[in-house]
C-alpha positions as CSV (number, residue, x, y, z in Angstrom):
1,X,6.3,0.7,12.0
2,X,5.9,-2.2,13.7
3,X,9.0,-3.4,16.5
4,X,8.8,-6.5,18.9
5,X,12.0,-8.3,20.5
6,X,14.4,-5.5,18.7
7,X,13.4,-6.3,15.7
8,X,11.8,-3.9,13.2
9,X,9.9,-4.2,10.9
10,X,8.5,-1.8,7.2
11,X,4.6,-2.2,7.0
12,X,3.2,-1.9,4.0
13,X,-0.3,-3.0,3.8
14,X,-0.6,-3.7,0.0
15,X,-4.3,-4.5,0.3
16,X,-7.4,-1.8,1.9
17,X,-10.2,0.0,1.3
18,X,-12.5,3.2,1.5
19,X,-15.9,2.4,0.8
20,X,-19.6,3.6,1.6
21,X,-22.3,0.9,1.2
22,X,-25.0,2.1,3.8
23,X,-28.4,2.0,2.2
24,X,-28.7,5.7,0.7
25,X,-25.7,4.3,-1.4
26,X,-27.5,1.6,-3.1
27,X,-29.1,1.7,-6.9
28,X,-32.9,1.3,-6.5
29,X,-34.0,-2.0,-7.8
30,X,-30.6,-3.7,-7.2
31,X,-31.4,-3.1,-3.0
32,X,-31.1,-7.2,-2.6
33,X,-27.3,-7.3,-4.2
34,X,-26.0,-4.2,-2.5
35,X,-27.2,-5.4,0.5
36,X,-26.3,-8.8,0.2
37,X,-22.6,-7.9,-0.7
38,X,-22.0,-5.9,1.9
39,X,-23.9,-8.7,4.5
40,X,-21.2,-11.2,2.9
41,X,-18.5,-8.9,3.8
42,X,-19.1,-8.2,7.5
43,X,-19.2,-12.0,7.6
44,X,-16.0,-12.2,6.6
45,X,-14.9,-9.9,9.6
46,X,-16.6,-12.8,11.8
47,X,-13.4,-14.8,11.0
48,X,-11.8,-12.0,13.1
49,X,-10.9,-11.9,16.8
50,X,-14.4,-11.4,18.2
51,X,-13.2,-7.7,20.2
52,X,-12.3,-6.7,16.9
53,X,-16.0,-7.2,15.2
54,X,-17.7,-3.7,14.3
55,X,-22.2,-3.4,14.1
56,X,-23.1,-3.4,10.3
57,X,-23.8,0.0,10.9
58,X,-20.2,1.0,11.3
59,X,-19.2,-1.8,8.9
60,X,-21.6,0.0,5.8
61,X,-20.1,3.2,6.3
62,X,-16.6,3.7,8.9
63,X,-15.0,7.2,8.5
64,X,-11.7,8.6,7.8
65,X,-11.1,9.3,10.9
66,X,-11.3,5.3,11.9
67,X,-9.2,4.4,8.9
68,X,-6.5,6.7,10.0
69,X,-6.9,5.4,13.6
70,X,-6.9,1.6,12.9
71,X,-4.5,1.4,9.9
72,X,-1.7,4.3,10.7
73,X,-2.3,5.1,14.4
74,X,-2.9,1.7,16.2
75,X,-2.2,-0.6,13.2
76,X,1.5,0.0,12.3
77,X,1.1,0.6,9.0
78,X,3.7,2.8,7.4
79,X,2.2,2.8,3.4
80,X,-1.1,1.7,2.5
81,X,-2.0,0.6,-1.4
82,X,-5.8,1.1,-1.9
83,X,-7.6,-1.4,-4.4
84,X,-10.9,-0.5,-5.9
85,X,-13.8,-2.4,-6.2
86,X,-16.4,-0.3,-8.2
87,X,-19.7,-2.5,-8.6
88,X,-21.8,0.6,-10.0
89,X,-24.6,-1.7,-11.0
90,X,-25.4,-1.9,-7.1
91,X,-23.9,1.2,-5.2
92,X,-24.8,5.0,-7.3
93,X,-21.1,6.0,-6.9
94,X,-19.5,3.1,-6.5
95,X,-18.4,1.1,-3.4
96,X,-15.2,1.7,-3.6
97,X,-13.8,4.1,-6.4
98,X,-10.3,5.3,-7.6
99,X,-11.6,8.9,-6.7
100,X,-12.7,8.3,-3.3
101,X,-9.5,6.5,-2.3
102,X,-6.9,9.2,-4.1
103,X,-9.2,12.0,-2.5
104,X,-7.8,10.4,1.2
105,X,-4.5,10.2,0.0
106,X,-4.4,13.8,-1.1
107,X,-5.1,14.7,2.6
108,X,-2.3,12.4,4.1
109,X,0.6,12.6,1.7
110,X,2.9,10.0,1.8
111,X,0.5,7.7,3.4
112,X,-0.8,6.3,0.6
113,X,-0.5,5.1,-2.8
114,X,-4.0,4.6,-5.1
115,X,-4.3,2.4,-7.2
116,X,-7.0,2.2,-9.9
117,X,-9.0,-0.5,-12.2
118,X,-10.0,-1.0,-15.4
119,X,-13.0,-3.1,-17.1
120,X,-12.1,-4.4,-20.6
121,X,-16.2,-4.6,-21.1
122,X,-15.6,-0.5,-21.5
123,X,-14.0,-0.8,-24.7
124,X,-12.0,2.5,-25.4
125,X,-13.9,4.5,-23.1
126,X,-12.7,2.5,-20.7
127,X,-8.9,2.9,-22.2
128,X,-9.4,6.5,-22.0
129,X,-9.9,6.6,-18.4
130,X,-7.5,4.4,-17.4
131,X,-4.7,6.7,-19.2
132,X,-6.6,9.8,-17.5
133,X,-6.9,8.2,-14.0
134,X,-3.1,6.9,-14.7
135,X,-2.0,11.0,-15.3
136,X,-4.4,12.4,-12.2
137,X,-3.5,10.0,-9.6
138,X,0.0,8.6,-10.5
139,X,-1.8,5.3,-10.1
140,X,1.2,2.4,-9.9
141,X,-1.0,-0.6,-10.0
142,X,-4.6,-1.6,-11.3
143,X,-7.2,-3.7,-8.9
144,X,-9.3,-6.1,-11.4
145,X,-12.2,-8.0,-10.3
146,X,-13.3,-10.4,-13.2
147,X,-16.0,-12.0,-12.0
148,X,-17.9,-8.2,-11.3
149,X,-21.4,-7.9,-13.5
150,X,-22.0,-5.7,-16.3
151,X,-25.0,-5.2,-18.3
152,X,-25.9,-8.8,-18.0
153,X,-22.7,-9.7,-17.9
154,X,-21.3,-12.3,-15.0
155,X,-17.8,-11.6,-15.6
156,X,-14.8,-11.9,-17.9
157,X,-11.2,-13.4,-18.2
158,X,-7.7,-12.2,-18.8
159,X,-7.6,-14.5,-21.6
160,X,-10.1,-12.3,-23.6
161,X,-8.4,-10.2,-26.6
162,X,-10.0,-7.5,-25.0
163,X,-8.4,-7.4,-21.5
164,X,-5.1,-8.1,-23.5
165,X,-5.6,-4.5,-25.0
166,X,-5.7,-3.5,-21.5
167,X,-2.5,-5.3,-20.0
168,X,-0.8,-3.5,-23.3
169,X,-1.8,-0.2,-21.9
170,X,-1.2,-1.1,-18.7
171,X,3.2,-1.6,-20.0
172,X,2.8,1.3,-22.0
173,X,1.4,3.4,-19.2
174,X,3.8,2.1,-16.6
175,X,1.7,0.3,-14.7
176,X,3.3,-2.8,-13.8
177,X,1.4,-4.5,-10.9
178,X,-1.6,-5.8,-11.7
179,X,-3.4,-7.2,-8.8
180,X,-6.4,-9.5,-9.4
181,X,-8.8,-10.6,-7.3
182,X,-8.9,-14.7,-7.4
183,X,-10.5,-16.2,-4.1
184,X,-13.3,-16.4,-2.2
185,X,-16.5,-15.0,-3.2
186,X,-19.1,-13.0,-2.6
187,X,-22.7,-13.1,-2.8
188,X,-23.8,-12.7,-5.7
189,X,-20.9,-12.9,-7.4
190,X,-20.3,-16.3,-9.3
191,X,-17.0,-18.4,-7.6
192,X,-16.4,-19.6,-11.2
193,X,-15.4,-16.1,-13.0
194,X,-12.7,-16.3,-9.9
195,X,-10.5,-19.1,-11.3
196,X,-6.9,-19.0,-11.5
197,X,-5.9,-20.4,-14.9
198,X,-6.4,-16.9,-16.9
199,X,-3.6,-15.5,-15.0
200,X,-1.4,-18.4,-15.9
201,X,-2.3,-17.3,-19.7
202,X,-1.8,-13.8,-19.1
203,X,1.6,-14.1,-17.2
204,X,3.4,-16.0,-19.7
205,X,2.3,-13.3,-22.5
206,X,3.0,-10.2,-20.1
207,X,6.1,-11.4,-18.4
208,X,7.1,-7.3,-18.0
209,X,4.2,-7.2,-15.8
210,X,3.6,-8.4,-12.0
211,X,0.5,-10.2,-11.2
212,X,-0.5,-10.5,-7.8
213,X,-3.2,-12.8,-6.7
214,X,-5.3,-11.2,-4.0
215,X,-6.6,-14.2,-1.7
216,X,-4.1,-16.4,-3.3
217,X,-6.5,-18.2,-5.7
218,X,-8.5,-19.5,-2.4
219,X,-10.2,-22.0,-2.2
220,X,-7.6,-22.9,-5.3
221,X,-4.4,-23.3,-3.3
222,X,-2.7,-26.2,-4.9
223,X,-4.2,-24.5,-8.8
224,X,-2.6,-21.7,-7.4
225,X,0.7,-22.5,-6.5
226,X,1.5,-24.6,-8.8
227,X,1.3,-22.0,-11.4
228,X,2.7,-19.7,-9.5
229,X,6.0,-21.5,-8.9
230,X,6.8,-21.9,-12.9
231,X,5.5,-18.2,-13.5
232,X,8.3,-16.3,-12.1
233,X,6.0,-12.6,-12.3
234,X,3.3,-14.2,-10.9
235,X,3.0,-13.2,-6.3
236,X,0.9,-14.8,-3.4
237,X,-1.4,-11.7,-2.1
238,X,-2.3,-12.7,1.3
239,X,-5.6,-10.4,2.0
240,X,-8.0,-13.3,3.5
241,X,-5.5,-15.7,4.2
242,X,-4.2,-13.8,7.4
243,X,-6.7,-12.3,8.5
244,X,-9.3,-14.6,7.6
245,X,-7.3,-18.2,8.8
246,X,-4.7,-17.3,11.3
247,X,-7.4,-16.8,13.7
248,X,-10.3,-18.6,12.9
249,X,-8.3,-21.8,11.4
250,X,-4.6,-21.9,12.9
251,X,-4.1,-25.4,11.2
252,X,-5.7,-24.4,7.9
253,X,-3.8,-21.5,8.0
254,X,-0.3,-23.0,8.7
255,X,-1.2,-25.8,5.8
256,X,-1.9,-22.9,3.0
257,X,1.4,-20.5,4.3
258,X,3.4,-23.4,4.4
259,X,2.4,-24.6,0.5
260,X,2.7,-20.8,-0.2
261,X,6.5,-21.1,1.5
262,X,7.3,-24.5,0.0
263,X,6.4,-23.5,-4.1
264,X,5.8,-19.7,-4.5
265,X,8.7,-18.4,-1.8
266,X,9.2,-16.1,0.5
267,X,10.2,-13.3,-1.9
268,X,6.9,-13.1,-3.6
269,X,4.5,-13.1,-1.0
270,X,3.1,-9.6,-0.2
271,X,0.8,-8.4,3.2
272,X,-2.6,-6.9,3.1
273,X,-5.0,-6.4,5.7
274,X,-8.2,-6.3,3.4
275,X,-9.4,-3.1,5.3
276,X,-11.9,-2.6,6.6
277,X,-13.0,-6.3,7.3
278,X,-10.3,-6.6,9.3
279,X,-8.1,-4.3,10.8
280,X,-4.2,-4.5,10.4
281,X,-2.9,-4.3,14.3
282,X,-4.1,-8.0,15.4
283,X,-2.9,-9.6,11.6
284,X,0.2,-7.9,12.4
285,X,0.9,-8.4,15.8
286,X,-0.1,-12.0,14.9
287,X,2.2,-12.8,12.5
288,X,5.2,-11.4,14.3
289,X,4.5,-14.0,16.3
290,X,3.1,-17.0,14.4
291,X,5.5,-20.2,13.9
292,X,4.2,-23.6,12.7
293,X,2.3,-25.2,15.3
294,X,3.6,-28.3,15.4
295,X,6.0,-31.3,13.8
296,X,3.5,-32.2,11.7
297,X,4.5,-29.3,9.4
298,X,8.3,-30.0,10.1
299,X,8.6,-30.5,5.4
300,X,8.3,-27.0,5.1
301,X,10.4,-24.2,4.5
302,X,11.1,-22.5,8.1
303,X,10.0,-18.7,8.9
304,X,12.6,-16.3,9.6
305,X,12.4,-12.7,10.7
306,X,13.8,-12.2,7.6
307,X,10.7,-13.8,6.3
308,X,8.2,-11.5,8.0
309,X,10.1,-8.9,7.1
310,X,9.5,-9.3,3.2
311,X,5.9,-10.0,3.4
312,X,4.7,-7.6,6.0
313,X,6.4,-5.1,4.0
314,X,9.6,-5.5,2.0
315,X,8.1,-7.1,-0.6
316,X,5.4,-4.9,-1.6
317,X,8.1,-1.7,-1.1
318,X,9.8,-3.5,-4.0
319,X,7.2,-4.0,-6.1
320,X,6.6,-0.1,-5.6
321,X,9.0,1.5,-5.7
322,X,8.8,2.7,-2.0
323,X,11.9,4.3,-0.2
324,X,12.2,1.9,3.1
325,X,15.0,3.6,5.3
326,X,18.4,1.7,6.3
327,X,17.1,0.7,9.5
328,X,14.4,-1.9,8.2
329,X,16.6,-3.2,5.5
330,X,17.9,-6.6,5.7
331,X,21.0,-8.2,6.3
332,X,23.4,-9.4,3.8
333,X,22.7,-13.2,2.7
334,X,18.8,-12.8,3.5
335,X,18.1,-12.1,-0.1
336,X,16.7,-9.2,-1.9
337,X,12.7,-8.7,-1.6
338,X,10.3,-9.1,-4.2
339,X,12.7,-10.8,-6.0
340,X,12.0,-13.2,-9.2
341,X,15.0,-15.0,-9.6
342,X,14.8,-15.7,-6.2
343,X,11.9,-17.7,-5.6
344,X,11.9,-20.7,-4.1
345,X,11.3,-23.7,-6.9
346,X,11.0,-27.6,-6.3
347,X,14.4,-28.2,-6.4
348,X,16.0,-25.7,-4.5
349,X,13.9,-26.8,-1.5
C-alpha cells in the first residue's frame, strides 16, 4: 500500500517476473540469443533512474529474497500477477516458467497470483497443459508472446485457427484475461510478429474475454488506441511505458498517457512494473506525483487521484477478482474500475 498527501492507494502490479538467465541457464549452441536477450533486457533498465541500475550479474539471476524486498517491502505492492515468458529454445528450463513463478507464490500466499501461457504451435499437447496448469495453479490469466521462436518458427498471430482453439479453451476454462505482449522488442525477436491488428481480430470474435496489451502496442500508439477505443474488451497495459518513459522521456511519456487518457480511458488502463527491469517503488512514487508538464498538453483528459487510483491498482483488482478493502475504494461519481461501458470514446471527451 502506497499513501502520500492522505491519500491511499491499492497496488497491484499486474505485470513481473521470476526469471534465471545467467549462463549455466543457457541451451548450448543457442549461447548468442540467450545472451543477447537478456543484454537487451538490462538495457531496458538503463531507461531507469540511474541509482536504481543493477550489474548484469544481479540482473541474470536476482533472488527471492530481492523480489520480496523491492516489490512487497520497499515497493508498495499489495498483489503481484506474474507473466511468463518461456523461450526454451534458448534457456534449458525456461526463462521464466508458470512453475517457477507459482512455486514463489506458494511460499507467500496471498501475495501473488500466477498466471500461465500457452503456444498454439503445441497443438493438443499444448491444450493439455494449459487445462492441467489451469487446475494446479488456479491460473486467472494467460501471458502470450507471439513473436517467440519455435522450431524455425519466428512467431504466430491470434488470427491463426489454431490460437482461436486456444482463446476457446481459454472461456471454457475460465480464463478471461489474456494478456499479450505487443511492443518493443527484443533482440532477436522480430518487431513485426509484435503488431497490434491480430488483437483487433481476436477481440471482436472473443468479446467474453479481456485483452490486455502489455507495452501498449509501443512503438504502435496511435494503431493501438485507435483500436482500442472501438473494442470495448480490449485494455492499455502500461509495463514499459512507466517505467521506461516517465523517466527517461517526460515529454514522450506525457504524449503516449495522454493519447491513452484521451481514446482508451481511464478505466481500462492497468499498472505493471515489468519486474525485474525495473523496480516498482520509483514508478510508483512517480506517478503519484506526475501531472502534465505543461499547457501544451492542456486537450487532454485531466489526471485525478481517482485516476491513479484505477490504474495503479483498481483496475487490475477488477479484472481479478481481487478483494480491495473499503478504505482504498473510491468515492461515489468517480466511476467503477475496469469498467467497459465506461471508457472514454471520442465523443464523450
Amino acid at each position: 500500500m502506497y499513501e502520500k498527501d492522505g491519500e491511499k492507494y491499492f497496488v497491484v502490479d499486474s505485470h513481473m517476473h521470476y526469471w534465471q538467465a545467467g549462463p549455466e541457464t543457457w541451451v548450448p549452441g543457442a549461447e548468442k540469443y540467450a545472451k543477447g536477450w537478456i543484454e537487451c533486457f538490462h538495457a531496458y533498465q538503463g531507461l531507469g533512474p540511474a541509482e536504481t541500475h543493477w550489474p548484469i550479474e544481479k540482473f541474470m539471476s536476482y533472488t527471492e529474497d530481492d523480489l520480496m524486498k523491492d516489490v512487497f517491502e520497499d515497493g508498495y505492492v499489495d498483489v503481484a500477477v506474474f507473466q511468463p515468458t518461456y523461450l526454451t529454445e534458448w534457456y534449458q528450463d525456461g526463462f521464466n516458467t508458470t512453475e517457477r513463478n507459482a512455486a514463489l507464490g506458494e511460499k507467500h500466499p496471498g501475495k501473488f497470483i500466477a498466471n500461465t501461457r500457452w503456444d498454439p504451435r503445441e497443438g493438443e499437447d499444448g491444450l493439455k497443459k494449459l487445462a492441467e496448469n489451469v487446475e494446479r495453479y488456479g491460473s486467472k490469466g494467460v501471458k502470450l508472446y507471439t513473436a517467440e521462436w519455435r522450431e524455425g518458427s519466428r512467431g504466430w498471430t491470434l488470427k491463426d485457427p489454431a490460437a482461436y482453439k486456444y482463446l476457446e479453451a481459454c472461456r471454457d476454462l475460465g480464463i478471461v484475461n489474456i494478456h499479450v505482449h505487443k511492443g518493443p522488442t527484443i533482440w532477436p525477436l522480430d518487431k513485426d510478429a509484435f503488431d497490434v491488428s491480430d488483437i483487433d481480430h481476436a477481440a471482436t470474435d472473443f468479446p467474453e474475454l479481456n485483452f490486455i496489451v502489455e507495452h501498449v502496442g509501443l512503438p504502435r500508439i496511435e494503431d493501438f488506441c485507435f483500436m482500442a477505443t472501438q473494442e470495448p474488451n480490449v485494455y492499455a497495459g502500461l509495463s514499459v511505458v512507466i517505467g521506461g518513459l516517465m523517466h527517461a522521456r517526460p515529454k514522450f511519456f506525457a504524449k503516449v498517457m495522454g493519447e491513452l487518457l484521451f481514446w482508451v480511458g481511464e478505466d481500462k488502463m492497468t499498472f505493471g512494473s515489468d519486474y525485474g527491469i525495473w523496480e516498482p517503488k520509483w514508478q510508483i512514487e512517480g506517478f503519484v506525483d506526475w501531472d502534465y508538464p505543461s499547457d501544451e498538453f492542456s486537450d487532454y483528459p485531466r489526471v485525478t487521484t481517482a485516476t491513479k487510483k484505477k490504474i495503479l491498482g483498481l483496475n487490475a483488482a477488477k479484472l481479478y477478482g481481487i478483494e480491495v478493502p473499503a478504505e482504498f475504494q473510491l468515492d461515489s461519481g468517480e466511476g467503477t474500475p475496469a469498467a467497459r461501458e465506461d471508457a472514454a470514446l471520442v465523443e464523450s471527451q
